[in-house]
Backbone as JSON Lines, residues from 0, in Angstrom:
{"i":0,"aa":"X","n":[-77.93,65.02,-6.86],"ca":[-76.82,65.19,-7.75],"c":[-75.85,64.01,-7.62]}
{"i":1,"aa":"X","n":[-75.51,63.56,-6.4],"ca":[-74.75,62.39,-6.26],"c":[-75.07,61.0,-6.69]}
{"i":2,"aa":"X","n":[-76.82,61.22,-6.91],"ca":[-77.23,59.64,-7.09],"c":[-77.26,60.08,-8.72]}
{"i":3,"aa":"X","n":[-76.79,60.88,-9.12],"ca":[-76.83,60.98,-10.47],"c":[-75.93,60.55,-11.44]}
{"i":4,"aa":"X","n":[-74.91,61.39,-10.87],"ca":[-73.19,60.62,-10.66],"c":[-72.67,59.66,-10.32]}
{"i":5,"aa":"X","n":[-73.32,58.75,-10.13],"ca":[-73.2,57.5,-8.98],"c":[-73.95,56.32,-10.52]}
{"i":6,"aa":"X","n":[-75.14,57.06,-10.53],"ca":[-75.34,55.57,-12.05],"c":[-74.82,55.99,-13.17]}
{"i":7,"aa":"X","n":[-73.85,56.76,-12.92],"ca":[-72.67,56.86,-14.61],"c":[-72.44,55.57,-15.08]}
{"i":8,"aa":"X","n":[-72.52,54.96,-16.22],"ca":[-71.84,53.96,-16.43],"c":[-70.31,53.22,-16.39]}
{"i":9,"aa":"X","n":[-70.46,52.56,-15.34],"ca":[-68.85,51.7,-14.58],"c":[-68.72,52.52,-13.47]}
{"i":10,"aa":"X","n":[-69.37,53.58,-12.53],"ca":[-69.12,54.37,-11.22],"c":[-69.75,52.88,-10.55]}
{"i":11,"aa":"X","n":[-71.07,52.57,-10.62],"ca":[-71.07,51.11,-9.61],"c":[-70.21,50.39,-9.47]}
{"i":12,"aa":"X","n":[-69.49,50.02,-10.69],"ca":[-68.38,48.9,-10.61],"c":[-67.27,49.4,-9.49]}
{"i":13,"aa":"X","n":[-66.84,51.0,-9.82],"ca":[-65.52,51.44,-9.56],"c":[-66.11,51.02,-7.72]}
{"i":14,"aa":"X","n":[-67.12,51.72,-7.56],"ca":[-67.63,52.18,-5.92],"c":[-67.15,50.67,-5.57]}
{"i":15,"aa":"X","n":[-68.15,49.81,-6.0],"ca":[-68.18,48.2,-5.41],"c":[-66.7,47.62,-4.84]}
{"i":16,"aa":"X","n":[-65.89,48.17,-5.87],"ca":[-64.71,47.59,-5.44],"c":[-63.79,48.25,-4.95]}
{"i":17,"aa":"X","n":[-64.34,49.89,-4.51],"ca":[-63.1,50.43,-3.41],"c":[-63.71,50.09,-2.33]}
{"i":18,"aa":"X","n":[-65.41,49.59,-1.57],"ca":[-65.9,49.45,-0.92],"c":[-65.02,48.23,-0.79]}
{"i":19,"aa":"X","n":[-65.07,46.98,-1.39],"ca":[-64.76,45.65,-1.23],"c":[-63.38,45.85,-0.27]}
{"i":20,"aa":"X","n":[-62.37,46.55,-1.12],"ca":[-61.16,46.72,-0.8],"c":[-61.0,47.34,0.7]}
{"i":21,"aa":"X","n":[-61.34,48.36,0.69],"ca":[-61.63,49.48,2.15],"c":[-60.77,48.21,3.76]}
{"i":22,"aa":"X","n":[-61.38,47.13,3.71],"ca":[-61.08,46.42,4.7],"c":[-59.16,46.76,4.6]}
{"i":23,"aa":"X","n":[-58.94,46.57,3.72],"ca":[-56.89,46.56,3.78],"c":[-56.46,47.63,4.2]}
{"i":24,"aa":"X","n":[-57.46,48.51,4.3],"ca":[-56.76,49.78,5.01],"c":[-56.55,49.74,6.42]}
{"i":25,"aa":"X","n":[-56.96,48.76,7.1],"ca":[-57.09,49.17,8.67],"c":[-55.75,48.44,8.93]}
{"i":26,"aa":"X","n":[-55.04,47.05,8.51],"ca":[-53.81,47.04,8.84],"c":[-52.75,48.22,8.94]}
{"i":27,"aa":"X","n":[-52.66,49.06,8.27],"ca":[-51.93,50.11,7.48],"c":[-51.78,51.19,8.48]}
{"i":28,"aa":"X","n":[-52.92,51.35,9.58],"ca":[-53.48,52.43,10.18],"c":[-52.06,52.51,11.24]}
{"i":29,"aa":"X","n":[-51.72,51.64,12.29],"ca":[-50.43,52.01,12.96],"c":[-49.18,52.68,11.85]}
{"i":30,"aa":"X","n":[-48.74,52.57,11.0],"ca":[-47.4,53.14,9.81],"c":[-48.19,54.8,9.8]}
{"i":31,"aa":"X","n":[-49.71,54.92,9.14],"ca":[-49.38,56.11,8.61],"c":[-49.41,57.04,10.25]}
{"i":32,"aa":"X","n":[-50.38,56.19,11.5],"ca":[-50.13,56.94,12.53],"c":[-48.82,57.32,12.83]}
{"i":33,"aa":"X","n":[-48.01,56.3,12.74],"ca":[-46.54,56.65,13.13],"c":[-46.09,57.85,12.66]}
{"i":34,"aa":"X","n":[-46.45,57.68,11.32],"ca":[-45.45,58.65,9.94],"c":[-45.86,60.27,10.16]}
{"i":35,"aa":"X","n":[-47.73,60.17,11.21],"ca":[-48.01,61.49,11.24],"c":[-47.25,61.53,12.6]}
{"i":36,"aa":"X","n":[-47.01,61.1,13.44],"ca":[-46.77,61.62,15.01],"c":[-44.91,61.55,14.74]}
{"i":37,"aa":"X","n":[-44.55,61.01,13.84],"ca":[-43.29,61.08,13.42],"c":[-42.9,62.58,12.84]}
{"i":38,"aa":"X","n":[-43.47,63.58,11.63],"ca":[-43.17,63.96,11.06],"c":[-44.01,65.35,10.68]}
{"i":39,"aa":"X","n":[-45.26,65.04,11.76],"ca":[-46.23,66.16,12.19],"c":[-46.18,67.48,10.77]}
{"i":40,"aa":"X","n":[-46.45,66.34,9.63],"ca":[-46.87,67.28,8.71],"c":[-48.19,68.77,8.91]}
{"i":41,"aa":"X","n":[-48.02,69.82,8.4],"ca":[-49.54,70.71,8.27],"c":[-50.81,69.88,7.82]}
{"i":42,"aa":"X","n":[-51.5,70.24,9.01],"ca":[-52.97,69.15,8.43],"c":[-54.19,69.81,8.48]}
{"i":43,"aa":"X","n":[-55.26,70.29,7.66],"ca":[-56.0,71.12,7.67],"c":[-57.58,70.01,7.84]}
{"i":44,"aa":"X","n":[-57.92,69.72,8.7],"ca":[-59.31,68.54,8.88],"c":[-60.54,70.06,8.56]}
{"i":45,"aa":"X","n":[-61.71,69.44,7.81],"ca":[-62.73,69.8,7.42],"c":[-63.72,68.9,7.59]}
{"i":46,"aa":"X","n":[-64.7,68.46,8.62],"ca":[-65.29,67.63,8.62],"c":[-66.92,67.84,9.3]}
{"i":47,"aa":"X","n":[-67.44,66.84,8.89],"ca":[-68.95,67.1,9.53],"c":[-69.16,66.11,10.49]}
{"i":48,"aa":"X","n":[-69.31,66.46,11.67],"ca":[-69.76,66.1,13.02],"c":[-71.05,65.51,13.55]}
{"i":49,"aa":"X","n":[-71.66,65.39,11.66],"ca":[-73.09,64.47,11.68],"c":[-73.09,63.46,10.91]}
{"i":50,"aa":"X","n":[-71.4,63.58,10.48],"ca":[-71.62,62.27,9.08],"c":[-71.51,60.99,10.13]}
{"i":51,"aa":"X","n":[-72.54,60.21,9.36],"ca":[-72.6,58.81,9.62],"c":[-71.59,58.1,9.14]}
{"i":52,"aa":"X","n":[-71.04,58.54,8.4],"ca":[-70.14,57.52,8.02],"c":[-68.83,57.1,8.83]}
{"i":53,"aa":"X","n":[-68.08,58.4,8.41],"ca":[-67.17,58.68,9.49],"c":[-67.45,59.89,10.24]}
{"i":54,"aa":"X","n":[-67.8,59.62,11.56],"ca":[-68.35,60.37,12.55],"c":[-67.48,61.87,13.35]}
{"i":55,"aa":"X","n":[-67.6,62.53,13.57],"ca":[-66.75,63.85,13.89],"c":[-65.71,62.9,14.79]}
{"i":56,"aa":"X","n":[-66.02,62.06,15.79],"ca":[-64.93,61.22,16.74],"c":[-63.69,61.17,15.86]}
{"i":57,"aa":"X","n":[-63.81,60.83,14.59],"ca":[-62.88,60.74,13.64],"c":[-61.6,61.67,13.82]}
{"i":58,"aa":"X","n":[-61.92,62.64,13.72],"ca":[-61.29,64.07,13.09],"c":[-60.65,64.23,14.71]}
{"i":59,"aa":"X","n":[-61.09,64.39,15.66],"ca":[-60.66,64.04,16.81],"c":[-59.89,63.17,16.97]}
{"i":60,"aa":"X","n":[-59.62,61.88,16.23],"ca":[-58.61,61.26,16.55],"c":[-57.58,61.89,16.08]}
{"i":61,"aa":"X","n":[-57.58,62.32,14.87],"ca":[-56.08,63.23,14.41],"c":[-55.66,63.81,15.22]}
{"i":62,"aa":"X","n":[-56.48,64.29,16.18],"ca":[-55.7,65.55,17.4],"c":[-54.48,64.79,18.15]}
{"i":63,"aa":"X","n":[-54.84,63.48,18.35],"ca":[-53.83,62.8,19.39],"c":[-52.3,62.51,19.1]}
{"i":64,"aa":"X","n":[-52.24,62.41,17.3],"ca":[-51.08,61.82,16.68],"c":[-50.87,63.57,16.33]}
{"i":65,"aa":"X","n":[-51.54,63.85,15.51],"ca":[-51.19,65.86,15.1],"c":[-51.8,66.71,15.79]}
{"i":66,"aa":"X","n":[-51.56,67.35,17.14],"ca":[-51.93,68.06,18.34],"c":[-52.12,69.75,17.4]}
{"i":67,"aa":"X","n":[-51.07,69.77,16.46],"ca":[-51.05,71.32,16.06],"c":[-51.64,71.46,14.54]}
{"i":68,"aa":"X","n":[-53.01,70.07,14.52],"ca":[-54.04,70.56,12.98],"c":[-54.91,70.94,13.41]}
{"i":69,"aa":"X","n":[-55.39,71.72,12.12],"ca":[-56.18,72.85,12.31],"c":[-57.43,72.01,11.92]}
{"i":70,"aa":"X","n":[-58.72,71.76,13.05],"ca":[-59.66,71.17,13.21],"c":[-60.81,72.17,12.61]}
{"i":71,"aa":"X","n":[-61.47,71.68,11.9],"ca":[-63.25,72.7,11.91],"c":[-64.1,71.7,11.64]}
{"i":72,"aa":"X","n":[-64.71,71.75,12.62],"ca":[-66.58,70.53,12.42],"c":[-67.4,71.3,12.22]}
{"i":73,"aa":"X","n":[-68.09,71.08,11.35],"ca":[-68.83,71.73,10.79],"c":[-70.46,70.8,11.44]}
{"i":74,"aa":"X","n":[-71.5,71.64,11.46],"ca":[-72.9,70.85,11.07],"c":[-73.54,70.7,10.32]}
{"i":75,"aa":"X","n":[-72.47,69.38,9.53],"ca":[-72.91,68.91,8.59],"c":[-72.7,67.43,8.67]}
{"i":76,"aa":"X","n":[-73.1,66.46,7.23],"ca":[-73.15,65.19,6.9],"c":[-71.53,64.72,6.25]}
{"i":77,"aa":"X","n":[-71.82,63.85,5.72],"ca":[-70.81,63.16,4.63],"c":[-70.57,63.86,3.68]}
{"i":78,"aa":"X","n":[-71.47,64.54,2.89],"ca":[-71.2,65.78,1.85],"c":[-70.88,66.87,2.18]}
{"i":79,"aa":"X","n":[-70.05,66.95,2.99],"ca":[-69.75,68.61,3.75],"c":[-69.41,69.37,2.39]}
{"i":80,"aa":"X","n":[-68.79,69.33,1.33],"ca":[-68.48,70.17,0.17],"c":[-69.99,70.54,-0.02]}
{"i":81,"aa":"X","n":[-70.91,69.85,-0.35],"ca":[-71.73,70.5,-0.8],"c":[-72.91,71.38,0.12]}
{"i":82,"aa":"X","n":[-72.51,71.41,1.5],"ca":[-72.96,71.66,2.3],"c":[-72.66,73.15,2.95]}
{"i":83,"aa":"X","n":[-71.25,73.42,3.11],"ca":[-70.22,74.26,3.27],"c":[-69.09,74.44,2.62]}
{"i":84,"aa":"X","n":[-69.39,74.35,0.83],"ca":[-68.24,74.38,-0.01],"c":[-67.36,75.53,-0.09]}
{"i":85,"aa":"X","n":[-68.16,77.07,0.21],"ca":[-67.63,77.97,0.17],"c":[-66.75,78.27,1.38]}
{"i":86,"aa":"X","n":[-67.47,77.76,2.54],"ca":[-66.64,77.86,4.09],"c":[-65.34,76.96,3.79]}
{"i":87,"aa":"X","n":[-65.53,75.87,2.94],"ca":[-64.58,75.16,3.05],"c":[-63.23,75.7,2.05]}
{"i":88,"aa":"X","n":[-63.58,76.23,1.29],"ca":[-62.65,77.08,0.41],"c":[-61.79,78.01,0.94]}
{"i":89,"aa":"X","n":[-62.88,78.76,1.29],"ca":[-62.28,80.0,2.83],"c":[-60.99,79.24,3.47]}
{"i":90,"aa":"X","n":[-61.15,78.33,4.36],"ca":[-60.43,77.37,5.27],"c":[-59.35,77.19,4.27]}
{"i":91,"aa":"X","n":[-59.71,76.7,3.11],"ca":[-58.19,75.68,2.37],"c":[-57.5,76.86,1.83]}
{"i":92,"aa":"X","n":[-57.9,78.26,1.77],"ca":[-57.17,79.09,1.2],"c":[-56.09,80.15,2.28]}
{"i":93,"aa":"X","n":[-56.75,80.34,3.2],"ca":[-56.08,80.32,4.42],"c":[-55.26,79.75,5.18]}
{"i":94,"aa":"X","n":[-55.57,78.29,5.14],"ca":[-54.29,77.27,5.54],"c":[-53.55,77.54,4.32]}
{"i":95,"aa":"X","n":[-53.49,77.49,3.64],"ca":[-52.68,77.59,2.15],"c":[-51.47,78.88,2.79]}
{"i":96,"aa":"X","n":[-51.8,79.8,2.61],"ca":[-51.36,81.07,2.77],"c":[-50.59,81.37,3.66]}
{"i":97,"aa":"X","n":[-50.93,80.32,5.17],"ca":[-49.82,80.18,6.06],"c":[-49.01,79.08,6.22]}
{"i":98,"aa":"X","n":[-48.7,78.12,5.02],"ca":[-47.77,77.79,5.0],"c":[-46.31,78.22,4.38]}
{"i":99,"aa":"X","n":[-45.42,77.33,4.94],"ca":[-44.27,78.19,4.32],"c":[-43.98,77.9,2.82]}
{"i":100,"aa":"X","n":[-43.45,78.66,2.19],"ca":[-42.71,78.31,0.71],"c":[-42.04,77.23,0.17]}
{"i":101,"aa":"X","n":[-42.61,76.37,-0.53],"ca":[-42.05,74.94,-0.57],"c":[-40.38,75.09,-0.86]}
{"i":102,"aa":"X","n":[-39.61,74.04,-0.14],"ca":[-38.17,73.66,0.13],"c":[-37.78,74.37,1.36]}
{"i":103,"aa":"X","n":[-38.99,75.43,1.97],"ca":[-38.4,75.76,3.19],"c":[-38.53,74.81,4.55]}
């Protein structure tokens, strides 16, 4: 389904060049760390602990800057939605529910 979606016409182009770009993000990485260990927004991580891409170590790093997000690794890949879409729904509707009422 993804490689289907993927030869849409202009999805190569778009991919090619957030890939190209991707490098400018790693300057950036100390600010938004700050901004989370600053301001310890609610953070709900959903991740798969087999993706190659970005590896479960990942999601683990959030723990260090946001000690109080709510972690779930799943065993799964890079496509965790399509893997555990419904588990993952479960999760986002639940974190949802215990947050507080926006302006509080």
């Amino acid at each position: 389904m993804d490689h289907a979606l993927f030869e849409q016409p202009g999805i190569r182009m778009i991919q090619n060049i957030l890939f190209d770009d991707y490098g400018s993000n790693f300057p950036h990485y100390p600010q938004w760390q700050e901004y989370l260990r600053t301001h310890q927004p609610p953070v709900l991580l959903s991740w798969g602990k087999n993706d190659k891409i970005f590896p479960g170590s990942g999601a683990l790093a959030y723990k260090k800057d946001l000690p109080a997000a709510e972690l779930h690794l799943f065993d799964g890949g890079h496509f965790l939605l399509e893997e555990y879409g419904n588990e993952i729904a479960a999760l986002i509707h639940s974190f949802l529910q215990k947050l507080p009422p926006a302006g509080q």
